[in-house]
N, C-alpha and C positions, 0 to 999 in steps of 0.2 A: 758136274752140272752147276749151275746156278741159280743158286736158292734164296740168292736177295728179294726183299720184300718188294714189289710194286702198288701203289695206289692203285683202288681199284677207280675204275673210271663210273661214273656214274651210270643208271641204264636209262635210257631215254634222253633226249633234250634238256637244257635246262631251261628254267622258266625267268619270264623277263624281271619278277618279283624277287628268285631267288637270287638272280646278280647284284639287284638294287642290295639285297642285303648283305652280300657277300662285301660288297662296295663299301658299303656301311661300317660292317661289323670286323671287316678283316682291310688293314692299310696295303698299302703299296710293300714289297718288299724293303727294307731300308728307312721306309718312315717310321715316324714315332706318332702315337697321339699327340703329345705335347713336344713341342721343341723345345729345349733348352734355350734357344733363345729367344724364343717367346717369353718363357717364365724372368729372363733375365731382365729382358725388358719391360715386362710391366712393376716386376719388384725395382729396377730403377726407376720408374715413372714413382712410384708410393713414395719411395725414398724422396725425389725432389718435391713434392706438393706436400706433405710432410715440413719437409724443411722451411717450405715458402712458410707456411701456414704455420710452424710451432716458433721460428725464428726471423726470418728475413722480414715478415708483416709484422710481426710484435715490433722489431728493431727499431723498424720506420714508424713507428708510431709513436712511441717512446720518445724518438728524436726530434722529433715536432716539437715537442715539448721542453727541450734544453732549455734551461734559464736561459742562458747569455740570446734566446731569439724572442723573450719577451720581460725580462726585467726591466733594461734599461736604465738604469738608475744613472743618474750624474751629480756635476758636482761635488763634494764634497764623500759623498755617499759613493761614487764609482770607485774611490780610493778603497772603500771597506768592502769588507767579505762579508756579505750576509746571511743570516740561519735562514735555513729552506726546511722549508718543513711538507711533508707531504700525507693528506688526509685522504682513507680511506673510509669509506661508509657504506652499511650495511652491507656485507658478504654473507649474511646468512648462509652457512653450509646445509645444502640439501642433506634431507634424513627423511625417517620413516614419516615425517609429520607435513611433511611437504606437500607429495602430491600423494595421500591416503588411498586413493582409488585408482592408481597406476599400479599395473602389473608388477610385480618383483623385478624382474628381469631388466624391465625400462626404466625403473625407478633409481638402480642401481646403474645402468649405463648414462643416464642422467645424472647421477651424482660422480662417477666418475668423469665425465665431461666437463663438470663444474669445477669440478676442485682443480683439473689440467690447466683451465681457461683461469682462476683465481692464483695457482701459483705460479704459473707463463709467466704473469703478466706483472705480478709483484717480483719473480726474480729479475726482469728487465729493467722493471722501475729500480730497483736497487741498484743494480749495475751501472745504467747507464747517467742515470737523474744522481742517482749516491743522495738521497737526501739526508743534512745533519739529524731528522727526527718525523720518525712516521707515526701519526697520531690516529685508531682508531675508531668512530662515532659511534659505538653501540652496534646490538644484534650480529654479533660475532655467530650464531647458532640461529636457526630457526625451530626449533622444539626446543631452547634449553630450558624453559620454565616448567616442561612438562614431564623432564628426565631424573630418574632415579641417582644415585650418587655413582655408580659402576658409569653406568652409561653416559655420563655428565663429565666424568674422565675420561673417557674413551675418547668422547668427540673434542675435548680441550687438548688432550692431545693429536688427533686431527687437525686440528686448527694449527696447533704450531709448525706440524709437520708444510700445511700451505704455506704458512705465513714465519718462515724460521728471523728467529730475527737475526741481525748482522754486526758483527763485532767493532767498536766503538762507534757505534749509533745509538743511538735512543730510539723506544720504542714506548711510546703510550697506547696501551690499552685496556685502560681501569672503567672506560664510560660504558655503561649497560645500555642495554637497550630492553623493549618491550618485550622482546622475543627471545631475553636473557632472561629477565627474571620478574614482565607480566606486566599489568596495567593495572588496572583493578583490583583483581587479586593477586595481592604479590605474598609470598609466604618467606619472612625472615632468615628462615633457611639455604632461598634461594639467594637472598641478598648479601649474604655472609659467604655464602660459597662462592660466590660469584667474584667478591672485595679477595678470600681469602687466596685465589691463582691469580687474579689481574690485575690487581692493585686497589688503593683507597678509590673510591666513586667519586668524591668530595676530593677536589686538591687543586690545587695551582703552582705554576710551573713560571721561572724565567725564562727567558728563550730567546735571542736576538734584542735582547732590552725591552723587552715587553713581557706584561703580563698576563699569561693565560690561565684563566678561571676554569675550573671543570665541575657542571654543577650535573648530580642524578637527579634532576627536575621529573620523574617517574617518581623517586618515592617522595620528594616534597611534596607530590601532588596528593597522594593517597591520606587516608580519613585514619588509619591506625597510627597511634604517637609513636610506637614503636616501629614505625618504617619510616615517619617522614620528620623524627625531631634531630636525626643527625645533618641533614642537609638543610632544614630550616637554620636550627641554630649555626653553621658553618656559615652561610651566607649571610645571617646578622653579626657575625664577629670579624669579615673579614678584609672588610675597612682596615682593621686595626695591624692586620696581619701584612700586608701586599704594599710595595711602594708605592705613596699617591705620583710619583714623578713622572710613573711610567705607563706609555697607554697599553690598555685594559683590550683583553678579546674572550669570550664567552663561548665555550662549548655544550651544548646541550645534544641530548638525542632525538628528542620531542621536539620539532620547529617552535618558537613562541608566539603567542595568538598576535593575528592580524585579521584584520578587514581588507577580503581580498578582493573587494571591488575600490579600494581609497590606494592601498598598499599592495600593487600589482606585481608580477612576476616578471622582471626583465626579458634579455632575448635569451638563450640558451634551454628553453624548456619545452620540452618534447611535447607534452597535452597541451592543447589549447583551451582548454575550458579553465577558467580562477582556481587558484590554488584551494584544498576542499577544507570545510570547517567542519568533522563528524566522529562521531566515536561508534564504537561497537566491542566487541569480546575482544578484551585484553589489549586495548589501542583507544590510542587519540590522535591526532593529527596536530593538536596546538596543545600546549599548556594554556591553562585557566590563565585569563587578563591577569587578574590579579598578581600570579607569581609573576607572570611575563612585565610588569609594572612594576614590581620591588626588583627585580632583577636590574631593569634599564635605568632606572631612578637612580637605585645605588650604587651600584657599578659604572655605571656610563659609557657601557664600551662603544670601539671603534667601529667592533666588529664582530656579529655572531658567527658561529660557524654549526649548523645541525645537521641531521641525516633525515632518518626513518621517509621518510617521502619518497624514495628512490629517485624521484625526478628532477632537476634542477629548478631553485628558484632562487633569483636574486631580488632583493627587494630591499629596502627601505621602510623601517618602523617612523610613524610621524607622533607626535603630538595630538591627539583627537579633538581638543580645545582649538586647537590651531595646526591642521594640518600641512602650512608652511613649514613647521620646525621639526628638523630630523633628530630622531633619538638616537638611531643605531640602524648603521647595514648588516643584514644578516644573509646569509650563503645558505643553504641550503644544499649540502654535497648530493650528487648526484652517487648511485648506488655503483659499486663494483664488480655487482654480479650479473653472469646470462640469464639469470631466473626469475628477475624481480621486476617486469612487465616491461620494462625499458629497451629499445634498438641498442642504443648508442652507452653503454657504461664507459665511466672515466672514474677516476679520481680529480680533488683538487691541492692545486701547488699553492705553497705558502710563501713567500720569500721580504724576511721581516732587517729590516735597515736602519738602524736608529743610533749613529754614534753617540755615544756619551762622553759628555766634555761637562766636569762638573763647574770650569770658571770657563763659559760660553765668550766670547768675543761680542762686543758692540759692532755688528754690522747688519746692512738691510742684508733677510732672506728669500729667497725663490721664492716662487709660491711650491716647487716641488721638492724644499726641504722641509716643507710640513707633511710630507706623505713618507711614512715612516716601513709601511706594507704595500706589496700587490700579490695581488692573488690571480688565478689562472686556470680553468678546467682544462685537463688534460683527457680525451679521449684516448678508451681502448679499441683495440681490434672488434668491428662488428664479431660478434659472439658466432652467428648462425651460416654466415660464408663459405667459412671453411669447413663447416657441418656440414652441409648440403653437397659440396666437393667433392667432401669425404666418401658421403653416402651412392652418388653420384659415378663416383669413380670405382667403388667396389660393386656396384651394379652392372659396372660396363666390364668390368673385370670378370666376373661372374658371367655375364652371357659370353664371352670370347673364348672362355675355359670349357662353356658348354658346346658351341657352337665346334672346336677345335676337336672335342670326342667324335664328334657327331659325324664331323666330315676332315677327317686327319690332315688334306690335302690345305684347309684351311692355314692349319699351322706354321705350317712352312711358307706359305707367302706372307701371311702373316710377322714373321719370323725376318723374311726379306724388306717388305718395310719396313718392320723396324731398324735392320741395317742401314737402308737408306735412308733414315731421317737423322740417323747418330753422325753419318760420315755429313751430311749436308749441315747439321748443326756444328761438325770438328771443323 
């Protein structure tokens, strides 16, 4: 006899509900939920918008910017090589003190996005720009004036881990900022820790025949002797210190005060409303006239260069007696962070020309052998593009994975488009 098992067959009809779910719930003989080559295909789709998005749009961005497509220099000066220098400003690294009232979860996929988008973008500028000397503006941190000495570490080492520096290059980044170690209340502790991983606050540097001044205009500004008498006295002795032969450029973190309806913001700035004159907790937006007046007076430079603004402003200090007479152009770098209210983050390019010939020749010069710098904002990748892409593409990814359980039959055509769009793209 034959004692093999049979299905038993159901009793009655089946109902038109029960098919829909059998349809459902049970594939075709031979299908799968998921095709393999569905999954191949869209993990190759991540991989290329990926790549656009973490390489191939950085690259092109970067390259915009080569010297050789906006120096130009001649004469005399096309024969030399000259220092390029390239200024970062404000990266304040995202931390707990950032966005306080963001969930964990967000707060930290925001900070990890940040720090992707700030070391992207610094290892391409490295690479492809090579600049002889990358010089930081202050507010390396956004909570450091409020972190304990562990946690103060932690995040410095964070920071180098974005920012590694690169072998026979220079790297300045001794300038504080507000959001390193305060405005108002600044506690000595913070300004010592600060000097004792990043360097002196107070210094000046030679660089392409010129001299660059580095003033912590933060603590000259402050009412304790014991915060603002090293940067006061540095600045009254340093005439005596720096070659009078060679022109002068001023780095602050604080923009220095102006009258921003006389002394206006060029093109390059995002807000339209006048650059703002106000203070509040633990910030200023200018230094007091005063210092911004012994600074210009005695120094005389060619050229300031500040941060904390996040926004770009170029402008021009005049004379207030005689607003005809220019004292100093001052830059105002634009910030390099996604986080800092700005669309468009860049850096700016420095690129400093001043051969020196100490027995000069008797002949008439150009007028563009007296232009010894030019400078150059360089734009990064819109920050939020390839966020939205991101977001965009794992949503659609998401419903097609749902959609494929749902109805198996999905997958497989699915699966066939995708073949046909590889061979019509081969």
């Amino acid at each position: 006899m034959n004692f093999r098992r049979r299905d038993r067959k159901p009793d009655g009809p089946v109902s038109s509900d029960e098919k829909a779910e059998a349809r459902i719930l049970r594939p075709r003989r031979g299908h799968r939920l998921l095709s393999p080559k569905l999954i191949l295909g869209l993990l190759v789709y991540f991989l290329v918008i990926i790549h656009f998005f973490e390489r191939v749009r950085v690259k092109s961005a970067v390259n915009v910017c080569q010297w050789d497509n906006w120096e130009h220099w001649t004469g005399e000066k096309a024969e030399n090589t000259p220092h390029r220098i390239a200024f970062i400003a404000d990266p304040q690294l995202v931390d707990d003190h950032t966005y306080p009232k963001l969930p964990r979860l967000l707060s930290y996929i925001l900070r990890r996005m940040s720090d992707n988008y700030l070391h992207t973008n610094y290892k391409f500028m490295q690479h492809y720009l090579d600049p002889d000397t990358v010089i930081f503006l202050g507010d390396m941190f956004d909570g450091g004036r409020e972190w304990d000495d562990p946690m103060w570490l932690d995040e410095y080492k964070r920071f180098n881990k974005i920012f590694p520096k690169k072998a026979n290059r220079r790297s300045i980044r001794s300038l504080p900022g507000n959001h390193d170690i305060g405005f108002q209340n600044i506690a000595s502790h913070n300004v010592e820790r600060f000097a004792a991983y990043f360097g002196e606050p107070n210094d000046f540097f030679e660089l392409g025949n010129h001299t660059i001044v580095q003033l912590d205009t933060i603590s000259m500004s402050h009412e304790d002797p014991a915060i603002h008498t090293p940067s006061r006295q540095f600045l009254s002795s340093l005439n005596s210190k720096i070659n009078p032969t060679m022109p002068r450029m001023v780095l602050t973190h604080v923009p220095l005060y102006r009258d921003p309806n006389v002394e206006t913001c060029g093109i390059g700035r995002e807000k339209s409303r006048p650059f703002p004159l106000m203070r509040g907790h633990q910030y200023q937006t200018v230094i007091d006239f005063s210092y911004t007046l012994q600074i210009l007076s005695q120094l005389s430079p060619e050229i300031v260069f500040s941060g904390d603004d996040h926004d770009y402003c170029d402008m021009h200090h005049v004379d207030y007696s005689d607003n005809s007479k220019t004292l100093a152009r001052e830059i105002s770098v634009k910030s390099a962070s996604m986080t800092n209210g700005i669309k468009y983050p860049a850096i700016q390019l420095l690129s400093l020309n001043n051969p020196y010939d100490p027995n000069p020749k008797s002949k008439l010069a150009s007028p563009d052998d007296t232009t010894t710098y030019k400078t150059k904002m360089c734009y990064m990748p819109t920050p939020y593009t390839g966020v939205k892409i991101y977001a965009l593409s794992y949503l659609l990814a998401v419903g097609i994975l749902v959609a494929c359980i749902v109805y198996p039959e999905l997958s497989w055509i699915l699966a066939g488009f995708t073949e046909v769009l590889a061979a019509l793209h081969g």
